[in-house]
C-alpha positions, 0 to 999 in steps of 0.5 A, a space after each residue: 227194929 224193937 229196942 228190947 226183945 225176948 230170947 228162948 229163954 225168957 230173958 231181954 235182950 236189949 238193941 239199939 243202933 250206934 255208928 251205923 251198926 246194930 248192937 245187942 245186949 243180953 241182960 238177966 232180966 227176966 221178961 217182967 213188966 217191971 223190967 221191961 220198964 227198966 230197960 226201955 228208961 235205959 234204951 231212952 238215956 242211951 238213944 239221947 247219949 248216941 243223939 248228943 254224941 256222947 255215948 261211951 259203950 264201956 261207961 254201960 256195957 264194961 264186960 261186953 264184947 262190943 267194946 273191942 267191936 267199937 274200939 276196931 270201928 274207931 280205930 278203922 275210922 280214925 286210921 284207914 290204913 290200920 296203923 292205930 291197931 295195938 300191939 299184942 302186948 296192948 291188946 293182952 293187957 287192955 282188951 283180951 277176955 280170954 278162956 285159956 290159963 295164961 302161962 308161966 312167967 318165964 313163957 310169958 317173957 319168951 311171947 313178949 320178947 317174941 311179938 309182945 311189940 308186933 301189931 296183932 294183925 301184923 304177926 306172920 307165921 314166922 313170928 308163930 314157928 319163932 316163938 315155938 321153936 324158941 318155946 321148944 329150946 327151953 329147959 323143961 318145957 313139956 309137950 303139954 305146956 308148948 301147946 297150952 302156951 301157943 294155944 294162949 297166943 293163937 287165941 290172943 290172936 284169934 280174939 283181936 281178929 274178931 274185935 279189929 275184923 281181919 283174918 283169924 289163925 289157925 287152930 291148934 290141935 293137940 298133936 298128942 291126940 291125933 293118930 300117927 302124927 307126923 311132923 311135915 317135911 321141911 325145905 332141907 328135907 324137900 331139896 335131900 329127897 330131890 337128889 334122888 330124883 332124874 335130873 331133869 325133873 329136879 326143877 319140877 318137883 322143887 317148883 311143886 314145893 315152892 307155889 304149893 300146887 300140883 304138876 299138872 298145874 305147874 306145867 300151865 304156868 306161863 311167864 305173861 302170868 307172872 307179876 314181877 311187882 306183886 311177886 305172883 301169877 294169875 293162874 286159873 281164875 286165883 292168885 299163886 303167891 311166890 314167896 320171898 324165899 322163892 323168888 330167887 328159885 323163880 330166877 333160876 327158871 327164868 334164866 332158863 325158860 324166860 325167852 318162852 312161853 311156858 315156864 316149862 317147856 320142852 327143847 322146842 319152847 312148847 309146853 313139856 309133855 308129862 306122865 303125871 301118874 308116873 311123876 306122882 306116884 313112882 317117881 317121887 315115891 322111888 326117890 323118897 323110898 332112897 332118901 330114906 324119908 318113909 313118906 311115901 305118897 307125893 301127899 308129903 311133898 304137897 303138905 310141906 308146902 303149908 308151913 312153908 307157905 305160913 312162915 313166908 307170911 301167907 293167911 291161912 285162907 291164901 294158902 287154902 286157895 293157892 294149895 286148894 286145901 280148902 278143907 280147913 282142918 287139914 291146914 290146922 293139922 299140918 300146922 299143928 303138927 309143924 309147929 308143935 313136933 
């Protein structure tokens, strides 16, 4: 690897190696003899600081954003279970280089109050929907300042998940922006419309709420699927995670179905037999259209599952997987819009 190379335009980048990884460096130095010299003197004091065991990469580079890449390095070294990573309120003060304007006083102390002591890859979703909705309480805010403040906070988050190299938020979108925006249905909302629905189904549809996946996959799940110590099912090559808050729905089946294969089954004990297309699409449909809810399509059913998924403390990209949302903005919208309206 050459230690100082030429990017397009006309500028040296310097590299090296430390800890196992390679770095580069991005100078203002044009590509002059002269400044080549420069840089290849400097190249030669840090090789021999990294041969010594003294290098310090904020002593040279203090502005770079390597530095937080080393800190994740050592902090992973040092403490294999990810305990040495700081609290948000640490990583705000000390290492955050960030593009978005902080908010005023009063939001700052209602972040701090809220996960200003919560380790930066510890903060859930429902750290993020309890510090809008305690942002929304207050006095005055506008719809403007509640997107600028959580904007701050899920960079935050976003900057210490590229630094300590665990999984990035999502993105908030300005729902302000967006075309009809439409704030997800919530759990209150799900179990009002399902008194509107056959009895017999009611279960079914509660189901699709909970796990966030469809009813032809509902009607697959079997209880030799279900791992009661990591609260989940191993289903169709990917893990369906059973929230905290459903476990206690879960049980209610079990006591129901538990002594047969399928978690729905018919009064035989064999897998139950539906009209998908009429669950989907009259079924769900007449009994939102009673309801009075105006969502119409069973979409709203399956985007409800997002938040509730987040808040019960899923990544973004388990509950891409689990919903087979796999396109990204999709999550970020519905996100948006539940946390923001």
């Amino acid at each position: 690897m050459r230690a100082i190379i030429r990017d397009s335009s006309g500028h040296l980048i310097l590299r090296f190696k430390v800890l196992g990884q390679h770095f580069s460096e991005q100078t203002q130095y044009v590509d002059t003899y002269k400044n080549r010299k420069h840089l290849s003197a400097l190249h030669k004091r840090i090789r021999e600081d990294i041969n010594n065991g003294v290098f310090e990469y904020r002593e040279h580079f203090p502005h770079s954003k390597n530095v937080n890449i080393i800190s994740a390095i050592r902090a992973k070294f040092i403490s294999p279970d990810w305990r040495a990573l700081p609290t948000v309120r640490h990583f705000l003060v000390h290492e955050y280089q960030g593009i978005v304007s902080h908010p005023l006083p009063k939001m700052m102390l209602h972040i701090m109050s809220c996960i200003g002591e919560v380790r930066v890859n510890e903060v859930t979703g429902l750290h993020i929907v309890t510090l809008a909705d305690s942002l929304k309480a207050m006095v005055g805010i506008s719809k403007s300042q509640l997107f600028l403040t959580m904007s701050f906070v899920l960079d935050i988050l976003d900057k210490a998940a590229l630094s300590y190299k665990f999984e990035r938020p999502f993105r908030l979108m300005d729902v302000t922006k967006l075309e009809d925006p439409v704030k997800p249905l919530s759990l209150q909302d799900i179990s009002y419309i399902a008194r509107f629905i056959p009895v017999k189904y009611y279960d079914l549809f509660m189901c699709q709420f909970h796990l966030g996946i469809p009813s032809w996959e509902i009607v697959e799940l079997e209880w030799s699927q279900y791992n009661s110590r990591k609260s989940s099912f191993s289903f169709a090559d990917r893990v369906i995670h059973v929230a905290p808050y459903s476990r206690k729905f879960l049980f209610h089946l079990l006591k129901k179905t538990g002594n047969s294969r399928y978690v729905f089954c018919d009064d035989e004990g064999q897998k139950l037999k539906l009209n998908h297309s009429w669950i989907n699409n009259y079924c769900w449909v007449n009994a939102d259209k009673e309801a009075g809810t105006k969502r119409k399509r069973i979409n709203g059913l399956r985007h409800a599952s997002i938040p509730y998924l987040f808040e019960s403390g899923l990544s973004v990209s388990q509950i891409s997987q689990q919903t087979q949302t796999l396109y990204r903005p999709t999550i970020n919208r519905i996100l948006s819009e539940y946390i923001l309206m």
